[in-house]
N, C-alpha and C positions, 0 to 999 in steps of 0.2 A: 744282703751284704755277705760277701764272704769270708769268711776268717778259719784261719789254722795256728796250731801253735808254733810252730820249725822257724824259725830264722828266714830262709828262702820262699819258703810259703807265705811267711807274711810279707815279703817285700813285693811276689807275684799280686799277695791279693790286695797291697796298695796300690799297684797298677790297675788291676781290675774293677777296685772299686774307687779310682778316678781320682786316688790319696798324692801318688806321684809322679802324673804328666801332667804338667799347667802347661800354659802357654797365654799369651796377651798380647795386644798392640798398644807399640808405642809410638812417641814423636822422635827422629832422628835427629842427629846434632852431626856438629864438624869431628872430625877423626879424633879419637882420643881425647875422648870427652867422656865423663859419665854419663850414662843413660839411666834413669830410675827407675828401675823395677822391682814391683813392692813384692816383696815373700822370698826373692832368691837370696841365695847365701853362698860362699865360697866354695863351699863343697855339692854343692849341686853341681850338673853337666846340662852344659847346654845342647842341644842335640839339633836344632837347626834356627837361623835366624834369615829372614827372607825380607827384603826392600821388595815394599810396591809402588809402583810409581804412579799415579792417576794424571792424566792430562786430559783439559778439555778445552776443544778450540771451537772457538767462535767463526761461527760461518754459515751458508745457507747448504746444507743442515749444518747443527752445530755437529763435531766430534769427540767423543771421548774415546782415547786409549790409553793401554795400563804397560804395563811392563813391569815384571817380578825376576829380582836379583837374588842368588846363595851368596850369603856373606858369613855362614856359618865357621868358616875357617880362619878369618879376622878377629871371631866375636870372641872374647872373655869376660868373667866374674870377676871387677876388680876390687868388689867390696862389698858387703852385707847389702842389698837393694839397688846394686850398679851392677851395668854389661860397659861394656867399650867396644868400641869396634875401630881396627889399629889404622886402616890408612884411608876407608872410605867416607866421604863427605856425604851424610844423608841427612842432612839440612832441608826442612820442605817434606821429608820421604814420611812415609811410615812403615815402620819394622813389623814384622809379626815375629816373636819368638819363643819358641819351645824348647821346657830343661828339663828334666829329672830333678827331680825333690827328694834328694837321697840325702837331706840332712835328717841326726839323728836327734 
């Protein structure tokens, strides 16, 4: 593990030693809606938030295809364990999404 004493040093070697990027998958909801996600907090930065779409169709052969949305620019922390995302319906989806854990 690596550690220094500086201010900026230790915030690099909470990056490096995996202190300050999380990231998880969630279940989507309708726009502007809480999303629960455990650990974030107001002052963390979300740094990207990604819709996957899984489809699979029945047929001879069956198909499965995906499709991956940035919605990162919609998404916010609107409260200690909640994102929002302001006008997309991802109802059905799942989010994958990545913050900084810059709380102190």
């Amino acid at each position: 593990m690596v550690n220094r004493a500086s201010p900026i040093a230790q915030q690099v070697d909470g990056i490096l030693n995996n202190l300050v990027v999380k990231f998880t998958v969630v279940n989507g909801t309708t726009a502007a809606t809480n999303i629960a996600l455990s650990g974030i907090a107001t002052t963390d930065k979300i740094v990207g938030v990604v819709k996957l779409d899984f489809t699979l169709s029945e047929g001879t052969p069956n198909t499965r295809t995906w499709d991956a949305s940035d919605l990162t620019s919609e998404a916010s922390v609107t409260s200690a364990g909640n994102i929002q995302l302001s006008t997309t319906d991802t109802s059905g989806e799942i989010l994958l999404v990545l913050w900084l854990d810059i709380t102190e």
